[in-house]
N, C-alpha and C positions, 0 to 999 in steps of 0.2 A: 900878755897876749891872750883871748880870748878863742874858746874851741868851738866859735859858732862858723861856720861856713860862709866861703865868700858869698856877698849876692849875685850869683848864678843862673841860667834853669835848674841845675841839678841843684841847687840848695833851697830849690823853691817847692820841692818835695817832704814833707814828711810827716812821719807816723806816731802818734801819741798812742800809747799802751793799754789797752783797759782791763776790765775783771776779764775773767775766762768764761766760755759759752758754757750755757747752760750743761752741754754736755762733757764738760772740760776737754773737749778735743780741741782747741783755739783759744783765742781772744778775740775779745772787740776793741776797733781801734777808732780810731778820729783821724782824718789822712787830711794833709793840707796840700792841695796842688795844685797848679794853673789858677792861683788865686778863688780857689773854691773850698769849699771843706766838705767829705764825704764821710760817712760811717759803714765798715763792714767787720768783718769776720779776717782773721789770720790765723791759717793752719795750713799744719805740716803737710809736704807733698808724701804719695804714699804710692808704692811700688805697684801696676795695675791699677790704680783707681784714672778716674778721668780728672785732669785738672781745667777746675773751672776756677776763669776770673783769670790773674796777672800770678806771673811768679815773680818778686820782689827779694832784694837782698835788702837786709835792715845793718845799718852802723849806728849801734846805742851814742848818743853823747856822754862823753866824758862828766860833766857838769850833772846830767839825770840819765841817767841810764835807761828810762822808760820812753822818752822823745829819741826818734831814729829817723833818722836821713835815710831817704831810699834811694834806691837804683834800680830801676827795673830791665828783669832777666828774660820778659818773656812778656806781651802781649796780644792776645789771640785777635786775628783778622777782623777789622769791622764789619758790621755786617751787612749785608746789600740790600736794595727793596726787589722786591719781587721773587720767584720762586726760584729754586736751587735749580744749578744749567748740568744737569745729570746724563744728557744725552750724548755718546758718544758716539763716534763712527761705526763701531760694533752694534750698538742698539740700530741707527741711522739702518746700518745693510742688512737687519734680520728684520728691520720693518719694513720695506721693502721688497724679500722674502714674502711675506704672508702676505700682504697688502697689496703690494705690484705697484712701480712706479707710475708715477703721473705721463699718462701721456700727454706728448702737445698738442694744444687745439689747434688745427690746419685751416680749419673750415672756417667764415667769417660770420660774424653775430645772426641769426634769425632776424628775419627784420617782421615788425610787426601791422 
């Protein structure tokens, strides 16, 4: 019986091992997934630091140890077009405050 994974989504994941980054804080990997192959970096999450990118669980193959099946644990939100929607009700009523709301036009267009 063979220790390769059924064909799945989840077995259509995975990570080949590489040297360590330059600065040995990581590796670089080769990721096969949604039939594409990408290359990055793999390192350790770290207590206070910001996590950028996916948080990944790796299961080594039995057969190579360096080829791993992933699972992912974490993928940060797509990201939108246009500018970040920051404006709350709080902002909304101090702007307001200073500015003074829009009055309504009562009166009917200038006519020319």
């Amino acid at each position: 019986m063979s220790d390769a994974p059924a064909k799945d989504k989840a077995a259509t994941d995975v990570v080949v091992l590489g040297p360590p980054t330059s600065d040995g804080g990581g590796v670089h990997v080769l990721r096969a997934r949604d039939e594409k192959l990408e290359t990055g970096e793999l390192r350790a999450l770290q207590e206070g630091r910001p996590i950028t990118g996916e948080v990944v669980t790796l299961s080594p193959r039995k057969d190579n140890p360096r080829v791993c099946d992933v699972t992912d644990s974490y993928r940060p939100p797509a990201l939108t077009k246009g500018p970040a929607n920051v404006a709350t009700d709080a902002y909304r009523e101090g702007w307001d405050e200073v500015f003074g709301k829009k009055k309504p036009s009562s009166a009917p267009p200038a006519a020319n």
